[in-house]
Legacy VTK file of the C-alpha trace (Angstrom):
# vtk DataFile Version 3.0
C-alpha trace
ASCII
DATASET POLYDATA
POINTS 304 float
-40.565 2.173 45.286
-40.007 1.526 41.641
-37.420 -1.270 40.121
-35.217 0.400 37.765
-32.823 -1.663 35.180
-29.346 -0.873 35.314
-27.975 1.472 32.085
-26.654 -0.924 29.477
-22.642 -0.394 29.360
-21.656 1.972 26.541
-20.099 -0.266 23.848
-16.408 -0.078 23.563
-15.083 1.421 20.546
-11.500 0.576 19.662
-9.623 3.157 17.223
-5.608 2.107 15.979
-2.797 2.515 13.565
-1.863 -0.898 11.992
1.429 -1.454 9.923
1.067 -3.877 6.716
4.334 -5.353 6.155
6.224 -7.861 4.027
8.746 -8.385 1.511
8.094 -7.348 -2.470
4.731 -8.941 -4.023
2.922 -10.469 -1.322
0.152 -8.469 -1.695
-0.284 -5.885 1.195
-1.976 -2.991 -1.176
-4.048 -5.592 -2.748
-4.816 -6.686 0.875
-5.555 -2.449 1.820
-7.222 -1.749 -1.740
-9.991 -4.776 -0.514
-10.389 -3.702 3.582
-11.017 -0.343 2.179
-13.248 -1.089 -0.775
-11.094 1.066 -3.546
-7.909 1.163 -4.841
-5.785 3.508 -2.821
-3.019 1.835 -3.155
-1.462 0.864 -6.490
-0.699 -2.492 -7.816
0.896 -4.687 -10.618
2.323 -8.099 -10.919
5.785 -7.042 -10.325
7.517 -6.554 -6.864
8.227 -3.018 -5.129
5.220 -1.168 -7.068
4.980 0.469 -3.688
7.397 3.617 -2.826
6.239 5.258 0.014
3.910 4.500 2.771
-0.383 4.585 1.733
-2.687 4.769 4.643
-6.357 3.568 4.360
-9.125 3.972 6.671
-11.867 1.297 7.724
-14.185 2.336 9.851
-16.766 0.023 11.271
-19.245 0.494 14.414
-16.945 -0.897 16.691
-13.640 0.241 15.641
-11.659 2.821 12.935
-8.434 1.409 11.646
-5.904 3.227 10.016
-3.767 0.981 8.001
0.197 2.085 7.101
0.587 -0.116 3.235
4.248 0.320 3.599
7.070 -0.445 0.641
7.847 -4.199 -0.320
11.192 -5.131 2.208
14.180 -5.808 0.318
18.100 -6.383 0.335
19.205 -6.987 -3.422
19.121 -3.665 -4.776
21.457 -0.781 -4.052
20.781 2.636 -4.272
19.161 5.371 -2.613
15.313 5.086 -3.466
16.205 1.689 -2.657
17.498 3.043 0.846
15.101 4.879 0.952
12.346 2.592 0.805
13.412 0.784 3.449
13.780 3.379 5.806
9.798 3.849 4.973
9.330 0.182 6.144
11.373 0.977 9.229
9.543 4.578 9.773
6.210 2.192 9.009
6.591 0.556 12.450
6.653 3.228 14.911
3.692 5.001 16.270
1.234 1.882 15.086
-0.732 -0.194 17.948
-0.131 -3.230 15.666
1.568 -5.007 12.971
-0.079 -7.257 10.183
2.559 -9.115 8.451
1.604 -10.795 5.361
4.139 -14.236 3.874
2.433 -15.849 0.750
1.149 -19.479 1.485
4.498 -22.064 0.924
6.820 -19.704 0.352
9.352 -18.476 2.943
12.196 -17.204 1.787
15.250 -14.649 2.521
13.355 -11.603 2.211
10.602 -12.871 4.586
13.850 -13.606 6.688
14.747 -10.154 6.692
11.613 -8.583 8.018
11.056 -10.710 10.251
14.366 -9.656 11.766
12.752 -6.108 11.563
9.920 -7.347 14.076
12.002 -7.778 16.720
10.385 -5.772 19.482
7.694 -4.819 17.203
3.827 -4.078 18.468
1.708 -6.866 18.349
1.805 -9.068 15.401
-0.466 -10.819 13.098
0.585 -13.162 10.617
-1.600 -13.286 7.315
-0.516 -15.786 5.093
-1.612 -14.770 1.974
-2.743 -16.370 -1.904
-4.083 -19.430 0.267
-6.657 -19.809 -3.112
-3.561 -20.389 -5.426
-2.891 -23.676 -2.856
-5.260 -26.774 -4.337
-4.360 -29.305 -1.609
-4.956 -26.932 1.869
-3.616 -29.746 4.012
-0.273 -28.614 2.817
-0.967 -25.293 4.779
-0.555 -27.211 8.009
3.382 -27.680 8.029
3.956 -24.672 6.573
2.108 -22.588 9.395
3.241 -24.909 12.242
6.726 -23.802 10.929
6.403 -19.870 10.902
4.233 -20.222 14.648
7.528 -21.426 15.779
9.377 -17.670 14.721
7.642 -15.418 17.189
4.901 -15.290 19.035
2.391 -14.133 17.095
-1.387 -12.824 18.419
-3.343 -14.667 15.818
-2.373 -16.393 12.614
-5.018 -15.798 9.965
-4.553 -17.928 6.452
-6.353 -15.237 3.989
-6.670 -14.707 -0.127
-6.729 -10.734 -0.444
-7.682 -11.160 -4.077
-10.830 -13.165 -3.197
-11.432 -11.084 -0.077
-11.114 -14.832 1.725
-10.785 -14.350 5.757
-11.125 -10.777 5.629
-13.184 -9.957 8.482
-11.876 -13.011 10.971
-8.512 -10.956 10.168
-10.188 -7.298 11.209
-11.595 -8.811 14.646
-8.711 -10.229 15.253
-6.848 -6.599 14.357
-9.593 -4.934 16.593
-9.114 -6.827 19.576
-5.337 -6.034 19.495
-6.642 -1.784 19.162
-6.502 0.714 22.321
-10.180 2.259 23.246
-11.170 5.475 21.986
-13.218 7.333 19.694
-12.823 7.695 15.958
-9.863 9.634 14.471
-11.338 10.271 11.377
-14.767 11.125 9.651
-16.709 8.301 9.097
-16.681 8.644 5.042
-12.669 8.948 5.287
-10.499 6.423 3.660
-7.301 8.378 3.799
-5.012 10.675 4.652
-3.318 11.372 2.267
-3.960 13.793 -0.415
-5.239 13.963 -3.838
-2.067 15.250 -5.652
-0.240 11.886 -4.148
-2.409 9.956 -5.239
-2.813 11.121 -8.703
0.839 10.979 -9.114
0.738 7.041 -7.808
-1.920 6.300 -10.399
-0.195 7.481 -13.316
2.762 5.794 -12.383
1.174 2.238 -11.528
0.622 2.259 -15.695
4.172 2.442 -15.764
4.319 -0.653 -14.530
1.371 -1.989 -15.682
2.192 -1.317 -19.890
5.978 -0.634 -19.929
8.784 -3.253 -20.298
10.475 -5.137 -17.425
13.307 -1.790 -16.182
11.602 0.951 -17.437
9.312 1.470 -14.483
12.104 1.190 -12.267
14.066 3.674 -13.512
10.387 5.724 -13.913
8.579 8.374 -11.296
5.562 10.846 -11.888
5.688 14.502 -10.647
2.849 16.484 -10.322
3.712 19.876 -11.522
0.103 21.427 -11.205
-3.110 20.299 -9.449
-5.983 22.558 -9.535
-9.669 21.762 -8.552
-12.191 24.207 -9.605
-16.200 23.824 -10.336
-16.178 20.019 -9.770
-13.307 19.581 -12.500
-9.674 18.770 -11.522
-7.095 20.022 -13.728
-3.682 17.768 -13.247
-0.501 18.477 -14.900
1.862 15.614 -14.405
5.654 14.727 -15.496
6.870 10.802 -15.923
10.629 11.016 -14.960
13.454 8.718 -16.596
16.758 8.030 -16.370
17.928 7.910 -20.488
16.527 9.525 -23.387
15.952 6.497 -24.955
13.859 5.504 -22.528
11.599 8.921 -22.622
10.914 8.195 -26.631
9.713 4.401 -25.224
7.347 6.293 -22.968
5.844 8.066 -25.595
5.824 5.394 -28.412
5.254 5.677 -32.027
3.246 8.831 -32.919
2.309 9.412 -28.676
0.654 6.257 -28.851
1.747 4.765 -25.777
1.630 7.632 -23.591
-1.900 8.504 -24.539
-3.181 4.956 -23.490
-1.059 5.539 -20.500
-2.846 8.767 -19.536
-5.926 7.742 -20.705
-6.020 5.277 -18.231
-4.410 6.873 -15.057
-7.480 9.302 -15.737
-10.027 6.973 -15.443
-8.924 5.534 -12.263
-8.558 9.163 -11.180
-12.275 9.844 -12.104
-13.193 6.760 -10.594
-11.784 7.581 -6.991
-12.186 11.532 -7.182
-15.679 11.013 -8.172
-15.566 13.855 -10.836
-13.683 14.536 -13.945
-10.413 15.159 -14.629
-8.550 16.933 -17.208
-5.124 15.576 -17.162
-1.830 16.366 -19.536
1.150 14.409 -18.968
4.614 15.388 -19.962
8.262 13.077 -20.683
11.142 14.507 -19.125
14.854 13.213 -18.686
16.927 13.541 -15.247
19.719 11.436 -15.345
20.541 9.324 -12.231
17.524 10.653 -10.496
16.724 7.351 -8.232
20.820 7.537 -6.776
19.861 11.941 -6.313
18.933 12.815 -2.603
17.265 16.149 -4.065
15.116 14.157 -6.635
14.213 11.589 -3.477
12.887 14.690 -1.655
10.960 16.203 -4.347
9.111 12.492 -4.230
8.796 13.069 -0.391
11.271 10.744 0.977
13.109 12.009 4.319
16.705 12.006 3.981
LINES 1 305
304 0 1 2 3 4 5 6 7 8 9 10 11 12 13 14 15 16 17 18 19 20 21 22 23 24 25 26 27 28 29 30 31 32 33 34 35 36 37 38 39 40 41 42 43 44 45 46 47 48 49 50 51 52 53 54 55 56 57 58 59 60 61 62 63 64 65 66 67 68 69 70 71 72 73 74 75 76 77 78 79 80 81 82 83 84 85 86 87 88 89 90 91 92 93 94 95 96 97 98 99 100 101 102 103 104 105 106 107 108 109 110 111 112 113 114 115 116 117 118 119 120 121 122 123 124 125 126 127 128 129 130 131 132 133 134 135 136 137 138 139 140 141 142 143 144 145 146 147 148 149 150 151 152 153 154 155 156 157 158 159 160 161 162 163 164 165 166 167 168 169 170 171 172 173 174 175 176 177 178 179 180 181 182 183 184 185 186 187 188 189 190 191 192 193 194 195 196 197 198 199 200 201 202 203 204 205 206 207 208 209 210 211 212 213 214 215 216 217 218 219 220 221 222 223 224 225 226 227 228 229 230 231 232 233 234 235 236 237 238 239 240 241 242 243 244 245 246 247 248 249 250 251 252 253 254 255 256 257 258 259 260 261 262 263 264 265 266 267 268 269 270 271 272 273 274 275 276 277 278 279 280 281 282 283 284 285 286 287 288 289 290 291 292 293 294 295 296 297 298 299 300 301 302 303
């Protein structure tokens, strides 16, 4: 008779959709762009860069999340992409296994109010308070988090700096643990699902925001009218969108100027994450009232 060991228990691999939430510039794609180790998501100093909902993949030995970067939350503007952002935020929290939502460190404020309200029956929730390495005297934390604890219950509240990449992985075990079993989703080299042409289109228009004045942007959106990959080279043929004609002939600048450093840079970044070249030509074009147009919200992909 021979002595046999027991099989070691198969590890358990977890595999989830997780919501980032928040209100305007508290840094959820910052906070995606980091977990997944490029930027997917697009990003600039000034609040509601975001439109429409990014996903991002992590995939580790132990787990695959899929995160949902969803629009900054918001009640002071009026119109329909306005509208219809929010309904993304909304649209954001069904059919994920758990919600990370991220308030920047000492400041709680109306708009946090408001999506917290949006939590209300909710998955399971995570609080990340964010831009802890802008906060010199850390002790000053303490209040401040014994005061949101007391909103909800919450399944883990993680202090984190997305910019530094402070906290990151105490904040994806905690996410993990809160994940159903099963196997991976997704191919392990997959960061997301969504396609090429969508993201092209969100890269030219982050240097909307990144080199334009404070409105312009706003009143700004990129269509792709052609995307074509062929031989390892990816021929894009975009339109920026405005409101005014005074604001296309700011778009282009003196002599093309400024929309040549604009495209110059969107293809960079689009080099950088296709991993091959691009040949890109960009194009001005005027449609009046376009963010208030249901028909112009569709064409962007919104639902009505």
């Amino acid at each position: 008779m021979s002595l046999q060991t027991a099989p070691e228990a198969a590890a358990v691999h977890r595999t989830g959709r997780v919501a980032l939430v928040g209100r305007p510039n508290v840094g959820k794609s910052t906070l995606l762009n980091r977990l997944v180790g490029c930027k997917l998501s697009i990003t600039s100093r000034r609040p509601q860069t975001t439109r429409q909902r990014v996903t991002g993949i992590v995939t580790r030995p132990d787990a695959q999340i899929v995160f949902v970067d969803t629009p900054g939350y918001q009640t002071e503007h009026r119109s329909l992409l306005n509208s219809a952002m929010n309904r993304n935020v909304a649209t954001g929290l069904r059919d994920v296994d758990a919600v990370v939502w991220l308030v920047e460190a000492l400041q709680y404020g109306e708009g946090d109010a408001a999506v917290a309200g949006l939590l209300a029956g909710s998955p399971p929730v995570i609080l990340a308070i964010n831009k802890t390495d802008s906060i010199r005297d850390r002790k000053r934390l303490l209040p401040f988090i014994a005061r949101l604890a007391g909103l909800r219950k919450f399944e883990a509240i993680i202090p984190i700096s997305a910019a530094k990449g402070w906290q990151l992985n105490e904040l994806l075990d905690a996410i993990v643990a809160l994940l159903p079993e099963g196997p991976p989703a997704h191919d392990e080299d997959d960061i997301t699902t969504v396609n090429e042409r969508f993201l092209a289109a969100e890269l030219l228009r982050e240097k909307l925001f990144r080199l334009l004045g404070e409105e312009l942007p706003y009143a700004s959106t990129v269509e792709i009218d052609r995307f074509r990959e062929e031989a390892g080279l990816r021929t894009i043929h975009a339109s920026i969108v405005v409101d005014k004609e005074s604001q296309k002939a700011i778009v282009i600048g003196k002599a093309g100027k400024q929309l040549k450093t604009i495209a110059s840079q969107a293809r960079r970044d689009m080099e950088r994450l296709f991993g091959g070249k691009v040949f890109l030509e960009v194009w001005v074009k005027v449609s009046r009232g376009w963010t208030g147009s249901a028909a112009a919200l569709r064409r962007m992909g919104f639902d009505d």
